[in-house]
C-alpha positions in Angstrom: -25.5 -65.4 80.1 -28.6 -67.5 79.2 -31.7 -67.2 81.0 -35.5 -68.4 80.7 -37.8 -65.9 81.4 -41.9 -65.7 81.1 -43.1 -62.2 80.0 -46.8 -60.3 81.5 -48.0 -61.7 78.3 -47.1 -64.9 79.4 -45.0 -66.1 76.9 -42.1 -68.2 77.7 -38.9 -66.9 76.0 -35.0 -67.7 76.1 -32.8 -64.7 77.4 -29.4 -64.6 75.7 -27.2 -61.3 77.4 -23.9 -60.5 75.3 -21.3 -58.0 76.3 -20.5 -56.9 72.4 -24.0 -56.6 71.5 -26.0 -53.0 70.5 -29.1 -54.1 69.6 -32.4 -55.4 71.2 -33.7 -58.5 68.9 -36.1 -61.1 68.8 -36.3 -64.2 67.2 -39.0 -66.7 66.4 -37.4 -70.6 65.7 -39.5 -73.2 63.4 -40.1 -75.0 66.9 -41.9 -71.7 68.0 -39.5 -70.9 70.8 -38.6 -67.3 71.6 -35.1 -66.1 71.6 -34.4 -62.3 72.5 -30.8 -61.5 72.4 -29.8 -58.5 74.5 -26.9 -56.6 76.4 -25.5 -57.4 79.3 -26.3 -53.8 80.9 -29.5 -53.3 79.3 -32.3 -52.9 82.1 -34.9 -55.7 82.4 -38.0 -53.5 82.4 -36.7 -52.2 78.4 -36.5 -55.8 77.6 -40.3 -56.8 79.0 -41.5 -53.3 77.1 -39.8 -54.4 74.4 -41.5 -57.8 74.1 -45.0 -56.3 74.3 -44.7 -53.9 72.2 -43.4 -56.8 69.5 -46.6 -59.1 70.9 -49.1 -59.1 67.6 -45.9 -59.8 65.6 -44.7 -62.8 67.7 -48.4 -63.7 67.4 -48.3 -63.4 63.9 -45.0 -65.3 63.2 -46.2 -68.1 65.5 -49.7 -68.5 63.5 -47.5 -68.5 60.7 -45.3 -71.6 61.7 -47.9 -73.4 62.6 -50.1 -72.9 60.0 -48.7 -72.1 57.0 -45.2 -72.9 56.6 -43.8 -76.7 55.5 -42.6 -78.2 59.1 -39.1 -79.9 58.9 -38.3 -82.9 58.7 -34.7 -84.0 59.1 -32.7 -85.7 56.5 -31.5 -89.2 58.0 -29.0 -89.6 55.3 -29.9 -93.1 53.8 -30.5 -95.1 50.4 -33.5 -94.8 48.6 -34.2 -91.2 50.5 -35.4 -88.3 48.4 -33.3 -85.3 47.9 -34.1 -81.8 46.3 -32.4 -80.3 43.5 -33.6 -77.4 41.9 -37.0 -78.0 43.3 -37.3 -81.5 42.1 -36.6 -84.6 44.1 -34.1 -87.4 43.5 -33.5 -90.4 44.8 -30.2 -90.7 46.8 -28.3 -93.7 45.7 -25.1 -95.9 46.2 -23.4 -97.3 44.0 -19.8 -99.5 43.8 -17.1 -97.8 41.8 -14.0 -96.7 41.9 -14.7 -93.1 42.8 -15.5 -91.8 46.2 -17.8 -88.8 45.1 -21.2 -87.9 44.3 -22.6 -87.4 40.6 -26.1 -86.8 39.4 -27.2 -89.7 36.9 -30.3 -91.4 35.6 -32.4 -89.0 37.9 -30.7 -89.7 41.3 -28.1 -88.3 43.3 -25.5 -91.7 43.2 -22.6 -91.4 45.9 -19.8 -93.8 44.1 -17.6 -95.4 46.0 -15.0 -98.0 46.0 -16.5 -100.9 48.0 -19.9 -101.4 49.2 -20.2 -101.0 53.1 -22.3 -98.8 55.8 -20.9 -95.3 55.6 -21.6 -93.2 58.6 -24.0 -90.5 58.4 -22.0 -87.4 58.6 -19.6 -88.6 55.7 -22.3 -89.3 53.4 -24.1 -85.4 54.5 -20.5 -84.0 53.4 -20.3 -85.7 50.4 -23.8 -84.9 49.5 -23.1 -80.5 50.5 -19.7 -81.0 48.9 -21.3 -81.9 45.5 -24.5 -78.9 46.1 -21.7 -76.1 46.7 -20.0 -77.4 43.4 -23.2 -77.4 41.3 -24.6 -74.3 43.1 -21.5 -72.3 42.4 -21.6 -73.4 38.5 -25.4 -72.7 38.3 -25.7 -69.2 40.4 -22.6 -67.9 37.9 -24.4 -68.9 35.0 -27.7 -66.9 36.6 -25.8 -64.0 37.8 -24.2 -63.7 34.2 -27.6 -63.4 32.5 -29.1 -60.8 35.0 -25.8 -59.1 35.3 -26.2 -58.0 31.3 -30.2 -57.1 32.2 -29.1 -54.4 35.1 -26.4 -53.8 33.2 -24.1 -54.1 36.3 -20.7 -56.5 37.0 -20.2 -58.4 40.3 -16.6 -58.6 41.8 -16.7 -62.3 43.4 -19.6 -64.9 44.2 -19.0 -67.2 47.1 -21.6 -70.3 48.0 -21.6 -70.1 51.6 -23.7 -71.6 54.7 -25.5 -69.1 55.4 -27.6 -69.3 58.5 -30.6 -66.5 58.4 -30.4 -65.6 55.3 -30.1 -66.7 51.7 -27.5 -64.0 50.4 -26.1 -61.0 50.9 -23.9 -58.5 48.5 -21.0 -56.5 49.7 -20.0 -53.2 49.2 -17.3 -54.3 46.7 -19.6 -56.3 44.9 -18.9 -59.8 46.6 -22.3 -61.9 46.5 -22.4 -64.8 48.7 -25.3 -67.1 48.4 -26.4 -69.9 50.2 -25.5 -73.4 48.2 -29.1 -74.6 50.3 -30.6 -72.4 47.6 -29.5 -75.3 44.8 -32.7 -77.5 46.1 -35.4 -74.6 45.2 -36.9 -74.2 42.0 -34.9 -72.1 39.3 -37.6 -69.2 39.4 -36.7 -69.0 43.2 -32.7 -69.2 42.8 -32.9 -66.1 40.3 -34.9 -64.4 42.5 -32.5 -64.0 45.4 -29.9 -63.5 42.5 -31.7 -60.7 41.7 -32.5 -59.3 45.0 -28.1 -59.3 45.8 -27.7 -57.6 42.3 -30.0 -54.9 43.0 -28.1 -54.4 46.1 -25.1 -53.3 43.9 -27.8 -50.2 42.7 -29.1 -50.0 46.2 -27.8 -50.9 49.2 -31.0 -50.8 51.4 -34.7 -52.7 51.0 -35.9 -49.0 50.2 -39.1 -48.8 47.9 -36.3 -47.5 45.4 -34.6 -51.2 45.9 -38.1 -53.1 45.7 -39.1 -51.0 42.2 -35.6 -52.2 41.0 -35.9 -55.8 41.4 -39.9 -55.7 40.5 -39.0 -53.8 36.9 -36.7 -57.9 36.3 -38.6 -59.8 38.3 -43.1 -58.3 38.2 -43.6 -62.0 40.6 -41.0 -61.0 43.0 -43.6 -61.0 45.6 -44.5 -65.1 45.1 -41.2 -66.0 45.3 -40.1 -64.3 48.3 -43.7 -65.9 49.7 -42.4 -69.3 48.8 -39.8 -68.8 50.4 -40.9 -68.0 53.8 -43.3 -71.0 53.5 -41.1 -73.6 52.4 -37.7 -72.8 53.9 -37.7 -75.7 55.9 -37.6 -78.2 53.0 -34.0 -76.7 52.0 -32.5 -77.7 54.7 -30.9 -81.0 56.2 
């Protein structure tokens, strides 16, 4: 069930009631719109505490969107646009051969393919996250190899995933996934969530035992989890 409600703070806010869920949450969208996710069964009057109670952070995180973070800007999948990769941008090209794939050559991002015509736009977005997952999965092993030997510490699997609200995460077993999103930051910013998912393997929390971990490998931890908060947007499509 999906509702709009307005709070006594009167903030305008998207009501989403699910039978399965536990847990009272609230989320803040680049656009600024509210989303608290609830129970079906859980009273009204615990969801309106709840939402005051969290007012100075919705504040917060709505100054902060407007303000300070990179707005998006939606890819529409054309020649001559710009694309990231590892924090640089490229131009996306198109080029006449025999291959139908994507390579990156003379400083651009070239989709080959056999005969020139208009592609639509979702084939040409595949392509282009078909060749990222590729790259990122090569480039986050060769990462995770070099701060496996630093922690002194073995992973089990990586996966390159799309990940929605969040950039990895680490099993239990030692299974890291990351996002393949992650391929269009800088280098510094990719190690540092490699990092973060192998301290997980010594920690499994974001206790201030887990924080003294990764800040011992990585002192400028903080700056990079700051730029990513601010430019999140720009690693998207």
């Amino acid at each position: 069930m999906i509702k709009r409600f307005k709070s006594s703070e009167n903030l305008d806010y998207l009501l989403i009631r699910q039978r399965r869920r536990k847990t009272l949450t609230i989320t803040i969208n680049a656009d600024n719109s509210i989303v608290v996710k609830a129970s079906k069964t859980l009273p009204q009057q615990r969801i309106d505490k709840f939402i005051k109670d969290k007012l100075q952070w919705i504040k917060k995180a709505i100054f902060f969107n407007s303000n300070e973070k990179t707005p998006y800007k939606p890819k529409d999948f054309i020649e001559g646009e710009k694309f990231l990769y590892l924090g640089k941008e490229y131009p996306f090209l198109i080029d006449q051969k025999a291959k139908n794939n994507v390579i990156f050559e003379d400083n651009a991002l070239r989709l080959r393919v056999s005969k020139a015509c208009k592609f639509p736009k979702k084939y040409i977005e595949k392509r282009l996250i078909d060749w990222y997952k590729l790259n990122s999965h090569r480039i986050f092993l060769e990462r995770i190899s070099f701060y496996e030997k630093m922690l002194n510490i073995t992973i089990s699997d990586l996966r390159v995933k799309t990940l929605k609200r969040t950039w990895g995460n680490c099993s239990k077993k030692g299974e890291i996934s990351i996002s393949w999103k992650l391929l269009m930051a800088p280098l510094e910013i990719i190690d540092y969530i490699i990092v973060h998912e192998l301290c997980h393997l010594i920690h499994h929390n974001h206790s201030s035992s887990f924080w003294r971990e990764v800040e011992k490998v990585m002192p400028e931890y903080k700056k990079h989890k700051r730029w990513l908060r601010v430019n999140e947007n720009i690693l998207k499509f």
